[in-house]
N, CA, C and O atoms as CSV, one atom per row, in Angstrom:
chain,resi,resn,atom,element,x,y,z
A,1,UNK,N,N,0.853,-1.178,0.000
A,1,UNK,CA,C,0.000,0.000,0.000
A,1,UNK,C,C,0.900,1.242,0.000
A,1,UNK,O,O,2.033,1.314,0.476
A,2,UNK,N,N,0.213,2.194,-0.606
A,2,UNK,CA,C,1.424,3.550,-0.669
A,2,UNK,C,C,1.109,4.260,0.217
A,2,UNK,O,O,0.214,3.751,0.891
A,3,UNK,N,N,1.529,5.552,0.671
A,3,UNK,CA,C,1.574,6.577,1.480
A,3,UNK,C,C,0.141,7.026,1.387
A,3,UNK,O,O,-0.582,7.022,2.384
A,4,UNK,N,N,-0.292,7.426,0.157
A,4,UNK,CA,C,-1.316,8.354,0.204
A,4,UNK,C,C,-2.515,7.622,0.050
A,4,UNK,O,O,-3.613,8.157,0.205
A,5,UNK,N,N,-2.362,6.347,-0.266
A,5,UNK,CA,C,-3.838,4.851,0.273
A,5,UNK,C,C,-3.884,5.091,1.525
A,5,UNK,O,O,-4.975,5.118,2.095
A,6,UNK,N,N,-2.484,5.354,2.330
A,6,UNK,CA,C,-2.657,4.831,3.872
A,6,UNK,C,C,-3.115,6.366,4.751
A,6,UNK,O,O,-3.487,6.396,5.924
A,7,UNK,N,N,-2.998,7.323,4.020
A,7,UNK,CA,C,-4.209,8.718,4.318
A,7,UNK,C,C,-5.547,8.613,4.204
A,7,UNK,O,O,-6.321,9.025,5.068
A,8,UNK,N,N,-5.957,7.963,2.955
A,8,UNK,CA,C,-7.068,7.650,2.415
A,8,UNK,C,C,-7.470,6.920,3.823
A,8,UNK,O,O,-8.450,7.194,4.516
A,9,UNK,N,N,-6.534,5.980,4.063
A,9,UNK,CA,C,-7.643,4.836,4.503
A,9,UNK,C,C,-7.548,5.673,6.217
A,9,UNK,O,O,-8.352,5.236,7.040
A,10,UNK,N,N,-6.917,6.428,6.525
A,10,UNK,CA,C,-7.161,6.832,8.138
A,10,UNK,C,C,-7.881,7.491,8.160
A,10,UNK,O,O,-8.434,7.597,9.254
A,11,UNK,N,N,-8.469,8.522,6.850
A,11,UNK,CA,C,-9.594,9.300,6.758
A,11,UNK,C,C,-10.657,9.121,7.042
A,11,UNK,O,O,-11.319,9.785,7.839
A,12,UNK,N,N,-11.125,7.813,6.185
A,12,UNK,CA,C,-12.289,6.721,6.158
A,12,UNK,C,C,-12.020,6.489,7.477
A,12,UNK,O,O,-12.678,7.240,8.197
A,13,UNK,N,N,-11.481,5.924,7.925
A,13,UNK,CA,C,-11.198,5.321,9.232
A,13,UNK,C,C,-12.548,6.417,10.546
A,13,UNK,O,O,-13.658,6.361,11.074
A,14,UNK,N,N,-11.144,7.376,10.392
A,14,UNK,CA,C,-11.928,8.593,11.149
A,14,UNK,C,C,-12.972,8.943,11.183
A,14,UNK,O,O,-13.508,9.125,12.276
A,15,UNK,N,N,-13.874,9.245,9.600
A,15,UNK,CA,C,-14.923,9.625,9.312
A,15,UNK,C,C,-16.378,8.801,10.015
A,15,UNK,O,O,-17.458,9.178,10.470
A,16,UNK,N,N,-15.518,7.153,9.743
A,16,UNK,CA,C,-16.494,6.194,10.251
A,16,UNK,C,C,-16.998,6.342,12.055
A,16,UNK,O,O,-18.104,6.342,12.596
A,17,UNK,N,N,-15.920,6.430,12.463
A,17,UNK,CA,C,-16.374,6.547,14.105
A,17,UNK,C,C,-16.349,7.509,14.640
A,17,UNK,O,O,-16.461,7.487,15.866
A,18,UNK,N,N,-16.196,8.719,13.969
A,18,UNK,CA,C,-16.547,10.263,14.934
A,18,UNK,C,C,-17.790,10.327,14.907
A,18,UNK,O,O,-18.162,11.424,15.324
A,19,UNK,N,N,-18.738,9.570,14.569
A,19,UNK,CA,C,-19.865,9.687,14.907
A,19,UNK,C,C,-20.462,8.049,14.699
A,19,UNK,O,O,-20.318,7.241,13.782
A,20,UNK,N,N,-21.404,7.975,16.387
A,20,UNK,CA,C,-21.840,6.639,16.240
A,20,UNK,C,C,-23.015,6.379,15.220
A,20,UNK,O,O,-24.012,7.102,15.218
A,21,UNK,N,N,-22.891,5.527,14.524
A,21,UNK,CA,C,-24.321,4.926,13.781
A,21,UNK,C,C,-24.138,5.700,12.601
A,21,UNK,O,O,-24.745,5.091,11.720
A,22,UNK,N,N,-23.503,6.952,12.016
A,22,UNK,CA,C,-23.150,7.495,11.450
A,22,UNK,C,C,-21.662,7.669,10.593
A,22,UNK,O,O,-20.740,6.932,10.943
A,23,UNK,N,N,-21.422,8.686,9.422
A,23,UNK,CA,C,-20.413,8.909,9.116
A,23,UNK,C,C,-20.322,10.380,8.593
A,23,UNK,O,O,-21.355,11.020,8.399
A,24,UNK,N,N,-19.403,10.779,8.423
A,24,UNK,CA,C,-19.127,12.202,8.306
A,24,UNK,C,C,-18.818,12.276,6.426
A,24,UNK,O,O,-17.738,11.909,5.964
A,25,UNK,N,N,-19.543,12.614,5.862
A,25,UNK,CA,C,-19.204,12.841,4.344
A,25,UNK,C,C,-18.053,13.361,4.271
A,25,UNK,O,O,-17.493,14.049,5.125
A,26,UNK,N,N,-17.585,12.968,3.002
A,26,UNK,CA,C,-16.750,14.260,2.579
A,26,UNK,C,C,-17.077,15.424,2.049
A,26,UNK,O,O,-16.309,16.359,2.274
A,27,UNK,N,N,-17.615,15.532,1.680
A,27,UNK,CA,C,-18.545,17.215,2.207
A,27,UNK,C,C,-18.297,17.627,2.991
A,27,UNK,O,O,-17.633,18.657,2.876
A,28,UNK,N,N,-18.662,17.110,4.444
A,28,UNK,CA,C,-19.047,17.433,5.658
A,28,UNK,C,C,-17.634,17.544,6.040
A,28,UNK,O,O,-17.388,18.465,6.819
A,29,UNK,N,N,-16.469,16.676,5.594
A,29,UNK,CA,C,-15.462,17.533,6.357
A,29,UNK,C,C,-14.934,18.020,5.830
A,29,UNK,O,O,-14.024,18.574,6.447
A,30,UNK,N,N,-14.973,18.261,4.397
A,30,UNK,CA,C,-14.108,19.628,3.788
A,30,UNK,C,C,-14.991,20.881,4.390
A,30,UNK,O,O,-14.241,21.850,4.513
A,31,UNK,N,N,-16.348,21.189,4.810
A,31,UNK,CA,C,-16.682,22.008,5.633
A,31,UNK,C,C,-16.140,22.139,6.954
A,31,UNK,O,O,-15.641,23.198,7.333
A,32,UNK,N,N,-16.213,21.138,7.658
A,32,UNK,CA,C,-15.246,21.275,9.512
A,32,UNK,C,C,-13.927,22.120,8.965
A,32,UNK,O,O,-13.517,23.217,9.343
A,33,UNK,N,N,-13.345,21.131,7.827
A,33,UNK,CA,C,-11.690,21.310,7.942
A,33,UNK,C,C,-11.579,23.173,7.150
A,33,UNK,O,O,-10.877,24.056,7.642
A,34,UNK,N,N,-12.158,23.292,6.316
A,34,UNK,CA,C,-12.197,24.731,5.716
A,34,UNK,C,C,-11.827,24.583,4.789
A,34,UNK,O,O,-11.587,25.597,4.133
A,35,UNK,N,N,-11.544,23.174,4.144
A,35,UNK,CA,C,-10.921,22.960,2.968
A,35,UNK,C,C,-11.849,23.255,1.934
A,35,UNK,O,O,-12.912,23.715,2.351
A,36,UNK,N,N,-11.729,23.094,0.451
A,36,UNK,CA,C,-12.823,23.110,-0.705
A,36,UNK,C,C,-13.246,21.420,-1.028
A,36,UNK,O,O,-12.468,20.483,-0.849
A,37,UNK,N,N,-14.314,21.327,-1.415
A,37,UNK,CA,C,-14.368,19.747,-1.380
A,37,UNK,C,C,-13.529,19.235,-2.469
A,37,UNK,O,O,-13.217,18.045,-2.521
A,38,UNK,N,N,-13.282,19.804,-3.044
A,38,UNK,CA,C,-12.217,19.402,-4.643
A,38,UNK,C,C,-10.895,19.081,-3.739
A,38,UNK,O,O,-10.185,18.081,-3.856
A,39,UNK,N,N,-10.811,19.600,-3.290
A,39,UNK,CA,C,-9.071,18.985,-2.545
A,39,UNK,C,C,-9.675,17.784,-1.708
A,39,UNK,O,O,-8.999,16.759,-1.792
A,40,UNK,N,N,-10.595,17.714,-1.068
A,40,UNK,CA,C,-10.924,16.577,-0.002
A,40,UNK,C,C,-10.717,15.815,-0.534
A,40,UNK,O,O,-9.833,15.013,-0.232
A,41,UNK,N,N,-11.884,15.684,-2.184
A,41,UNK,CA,C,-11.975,14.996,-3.126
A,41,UNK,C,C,-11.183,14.088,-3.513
A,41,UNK,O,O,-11.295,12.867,-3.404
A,42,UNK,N,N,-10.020,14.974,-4.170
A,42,UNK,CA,C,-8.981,14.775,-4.614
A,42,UNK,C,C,-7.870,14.117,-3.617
A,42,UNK,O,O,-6.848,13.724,-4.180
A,43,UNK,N,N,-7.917,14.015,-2.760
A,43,UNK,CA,C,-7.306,13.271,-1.855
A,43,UNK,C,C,-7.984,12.038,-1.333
A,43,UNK,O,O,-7.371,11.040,-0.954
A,44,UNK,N,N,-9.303,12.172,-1.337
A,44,UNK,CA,C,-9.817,10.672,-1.329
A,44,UNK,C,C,-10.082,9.916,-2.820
A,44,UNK,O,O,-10.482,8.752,-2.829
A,45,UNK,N,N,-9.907,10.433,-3.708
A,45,UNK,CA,C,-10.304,9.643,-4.457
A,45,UNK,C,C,-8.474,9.398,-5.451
A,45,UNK,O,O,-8.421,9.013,-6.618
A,46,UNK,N,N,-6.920,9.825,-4.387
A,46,UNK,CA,C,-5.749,9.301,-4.678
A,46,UNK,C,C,-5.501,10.485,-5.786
A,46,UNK,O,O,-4.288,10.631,-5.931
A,47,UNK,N,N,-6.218,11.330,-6.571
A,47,UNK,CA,C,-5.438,12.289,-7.698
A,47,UNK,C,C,-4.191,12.946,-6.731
A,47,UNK,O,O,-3.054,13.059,-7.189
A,48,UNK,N,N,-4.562,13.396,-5.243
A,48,UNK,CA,C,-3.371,14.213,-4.503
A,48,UNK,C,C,-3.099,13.151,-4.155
A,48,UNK,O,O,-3.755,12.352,-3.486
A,49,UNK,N,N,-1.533,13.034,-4.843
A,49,UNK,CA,C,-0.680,11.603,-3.338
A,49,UNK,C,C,-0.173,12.170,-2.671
A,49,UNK,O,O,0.160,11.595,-1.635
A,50,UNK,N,N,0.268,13.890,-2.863
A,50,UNK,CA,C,0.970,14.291,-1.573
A,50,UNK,C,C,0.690,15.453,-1.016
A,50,UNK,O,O,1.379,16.389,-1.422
A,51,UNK,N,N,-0.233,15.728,-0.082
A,51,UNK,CA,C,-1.082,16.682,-0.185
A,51,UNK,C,C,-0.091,17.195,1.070
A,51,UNK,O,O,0.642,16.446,1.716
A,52,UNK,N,N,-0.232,18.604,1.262
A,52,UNK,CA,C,0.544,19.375,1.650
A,52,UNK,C,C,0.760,19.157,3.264
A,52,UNK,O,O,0.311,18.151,3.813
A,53,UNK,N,N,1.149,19.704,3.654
A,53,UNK,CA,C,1.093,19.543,5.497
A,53,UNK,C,C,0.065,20.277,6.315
A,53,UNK,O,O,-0.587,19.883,7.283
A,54,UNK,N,N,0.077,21.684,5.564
A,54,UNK,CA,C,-1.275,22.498,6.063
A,54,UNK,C,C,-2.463,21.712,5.671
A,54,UNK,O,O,-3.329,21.640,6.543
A,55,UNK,N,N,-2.639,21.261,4.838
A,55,UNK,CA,C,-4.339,20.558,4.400
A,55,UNK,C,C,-4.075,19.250,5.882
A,55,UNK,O,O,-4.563,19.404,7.002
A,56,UNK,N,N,-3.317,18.205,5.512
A,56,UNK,CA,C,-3.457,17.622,6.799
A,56,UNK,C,C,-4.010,18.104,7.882
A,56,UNK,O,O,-5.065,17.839,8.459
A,57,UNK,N,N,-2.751,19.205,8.182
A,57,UNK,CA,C,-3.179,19.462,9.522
A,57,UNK,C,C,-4.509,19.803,9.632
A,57,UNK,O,O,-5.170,19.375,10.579
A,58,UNK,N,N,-5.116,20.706,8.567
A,58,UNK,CA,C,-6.643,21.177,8.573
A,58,UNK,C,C,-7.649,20.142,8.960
A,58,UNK,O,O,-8.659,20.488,9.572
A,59,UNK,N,N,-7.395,18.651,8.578
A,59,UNK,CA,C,-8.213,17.556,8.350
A,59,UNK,C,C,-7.997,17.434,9.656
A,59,UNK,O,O,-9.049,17.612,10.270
A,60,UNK,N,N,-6.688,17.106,10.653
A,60,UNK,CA,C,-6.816,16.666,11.627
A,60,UNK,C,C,-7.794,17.280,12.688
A,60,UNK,O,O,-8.485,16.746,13.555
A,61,UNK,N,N,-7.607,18.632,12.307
A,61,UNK,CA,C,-8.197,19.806,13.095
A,61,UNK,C,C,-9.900,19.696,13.397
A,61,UNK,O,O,-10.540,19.887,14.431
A,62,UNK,N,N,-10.354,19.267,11.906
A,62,UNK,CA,C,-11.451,18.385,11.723
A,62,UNK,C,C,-12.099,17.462,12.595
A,62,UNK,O,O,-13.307,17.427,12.830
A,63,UNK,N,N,-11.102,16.619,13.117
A,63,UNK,CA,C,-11.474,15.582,13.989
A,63,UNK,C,C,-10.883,15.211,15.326
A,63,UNK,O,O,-10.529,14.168,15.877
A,64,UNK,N,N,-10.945,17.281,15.802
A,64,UNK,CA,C,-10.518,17.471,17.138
A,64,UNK,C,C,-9.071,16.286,17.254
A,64,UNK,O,O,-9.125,15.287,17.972
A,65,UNK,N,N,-8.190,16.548,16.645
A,65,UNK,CA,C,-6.658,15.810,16.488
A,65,UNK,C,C,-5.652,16.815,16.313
A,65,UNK,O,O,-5.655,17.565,15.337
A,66,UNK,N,N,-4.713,16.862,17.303
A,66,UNK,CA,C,-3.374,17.196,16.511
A,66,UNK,C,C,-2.842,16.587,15.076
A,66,UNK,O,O,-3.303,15.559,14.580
A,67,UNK,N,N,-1.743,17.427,14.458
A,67,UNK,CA,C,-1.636,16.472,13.107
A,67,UNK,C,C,-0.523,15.192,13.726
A,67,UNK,O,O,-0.104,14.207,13.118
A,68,UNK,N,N,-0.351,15.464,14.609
A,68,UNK,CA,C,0.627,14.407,15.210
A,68,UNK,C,C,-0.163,12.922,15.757
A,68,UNK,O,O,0.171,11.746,15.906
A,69,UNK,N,N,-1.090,13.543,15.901
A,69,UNK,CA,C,-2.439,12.030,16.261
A,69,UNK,C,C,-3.045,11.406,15.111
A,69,UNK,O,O,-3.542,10.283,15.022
A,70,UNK,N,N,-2.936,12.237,14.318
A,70,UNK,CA,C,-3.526,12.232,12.939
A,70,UNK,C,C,-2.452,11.293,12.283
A,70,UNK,O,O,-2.809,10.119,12.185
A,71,UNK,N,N,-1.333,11.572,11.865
A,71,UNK,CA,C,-0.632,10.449,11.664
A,71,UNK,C,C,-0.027,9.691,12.401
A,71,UNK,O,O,0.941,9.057,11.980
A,72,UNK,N,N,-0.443,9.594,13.606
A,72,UNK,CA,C,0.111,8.432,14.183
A,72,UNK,C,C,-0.830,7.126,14.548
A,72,UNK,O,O,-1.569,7.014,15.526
A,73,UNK,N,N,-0.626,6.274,13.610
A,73,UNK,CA,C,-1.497,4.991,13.718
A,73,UNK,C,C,-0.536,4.000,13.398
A,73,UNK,O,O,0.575,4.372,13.021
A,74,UNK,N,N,-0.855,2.539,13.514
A,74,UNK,CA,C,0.289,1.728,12.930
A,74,UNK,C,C,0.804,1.136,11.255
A,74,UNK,O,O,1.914,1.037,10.732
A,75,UNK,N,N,-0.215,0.910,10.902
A,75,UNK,CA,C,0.353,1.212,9.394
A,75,UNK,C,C,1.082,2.614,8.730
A,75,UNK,O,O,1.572,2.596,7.600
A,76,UNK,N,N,1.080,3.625,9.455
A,76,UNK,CA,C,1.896,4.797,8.541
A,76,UNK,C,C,3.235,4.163,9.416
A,76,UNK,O,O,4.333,3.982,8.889
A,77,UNK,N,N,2.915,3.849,10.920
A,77,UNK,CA,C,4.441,4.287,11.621
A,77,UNK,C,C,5.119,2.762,10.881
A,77,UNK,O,O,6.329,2.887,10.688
A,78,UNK,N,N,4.754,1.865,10.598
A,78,UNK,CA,C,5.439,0.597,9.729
A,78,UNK,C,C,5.849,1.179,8.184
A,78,UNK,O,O,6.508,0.455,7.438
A,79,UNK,N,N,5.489,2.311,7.822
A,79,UNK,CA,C,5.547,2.239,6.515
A,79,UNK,C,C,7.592,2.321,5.822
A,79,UNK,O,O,8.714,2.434,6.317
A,80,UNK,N,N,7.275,2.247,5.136
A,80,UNK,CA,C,8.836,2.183,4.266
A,80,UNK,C,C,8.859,3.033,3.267
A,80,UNK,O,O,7.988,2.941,2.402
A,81,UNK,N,N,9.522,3.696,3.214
A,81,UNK,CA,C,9.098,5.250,2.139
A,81,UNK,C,C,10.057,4.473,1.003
A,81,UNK,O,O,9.784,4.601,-0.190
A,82,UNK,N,N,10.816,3.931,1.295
A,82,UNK,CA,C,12.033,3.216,-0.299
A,82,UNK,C,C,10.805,1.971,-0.697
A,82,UNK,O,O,11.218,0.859,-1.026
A,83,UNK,N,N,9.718,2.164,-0.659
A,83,UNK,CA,C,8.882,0.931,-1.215
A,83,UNK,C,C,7.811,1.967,-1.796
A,83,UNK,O,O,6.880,1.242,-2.144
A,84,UNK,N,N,7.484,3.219,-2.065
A,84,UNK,CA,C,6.777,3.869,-2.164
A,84,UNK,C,C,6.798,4.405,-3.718
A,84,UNK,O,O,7.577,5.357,-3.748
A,85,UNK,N,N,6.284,4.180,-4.922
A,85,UNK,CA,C,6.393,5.354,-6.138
A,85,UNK,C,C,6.656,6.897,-6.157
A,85,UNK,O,O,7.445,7.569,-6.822
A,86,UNK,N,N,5.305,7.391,-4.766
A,86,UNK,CA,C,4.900,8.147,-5.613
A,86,UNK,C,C,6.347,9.231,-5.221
A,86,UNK,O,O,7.101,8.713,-4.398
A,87,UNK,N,N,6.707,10.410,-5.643
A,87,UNK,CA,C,6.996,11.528,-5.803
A,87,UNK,C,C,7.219,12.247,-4.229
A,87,UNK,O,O,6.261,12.794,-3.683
A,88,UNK,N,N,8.392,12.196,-3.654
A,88,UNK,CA,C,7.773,12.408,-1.712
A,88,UNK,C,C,9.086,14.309,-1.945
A,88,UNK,O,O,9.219,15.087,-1.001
């Protein structure tokens, strides 16, 4: 899996349980985060593989997270950047 699958997938992740029985669109958090939904977009649907540090952090901000909580889960902290394509 690459870097920016393993954003994708903590996003989803997030989206799923910040709210019980519920999920948070992406809509809904390019509104929290202040982002435009075209970048959300574009980052969930992999066109951004390397989306900037400020948008992160915005997302984390989103889901009451530092960006430091935000990436810290165990598949990023296992990851191997010399196994990675895209462009870092």
């Amino acid at each position: 899996m690459q870097y920016s699958e393993l954003l994708v997938q903590r996003i989803h992740e997030l989206c799923n349980r910040k709210k019980p029985n519920s999920t948070i669109s992406i809509n809904h958090l390019a509104e929290m985060s202040g982002l435009r939904q075209s970048t959300v977009n574009n980052i969930m649907q992999g066109n951004s593989k390397n989306p900037k540090i400020k948008t992160l952090h915005k997302i984390a901000l989103a889901f009451n997270m530092t960006l430091a909580d935000f990436l810290d889960f165990d598949e990023l902290n296992k990851y191997a950047f010399d196994n990675d394509t895209d462009d870092i």
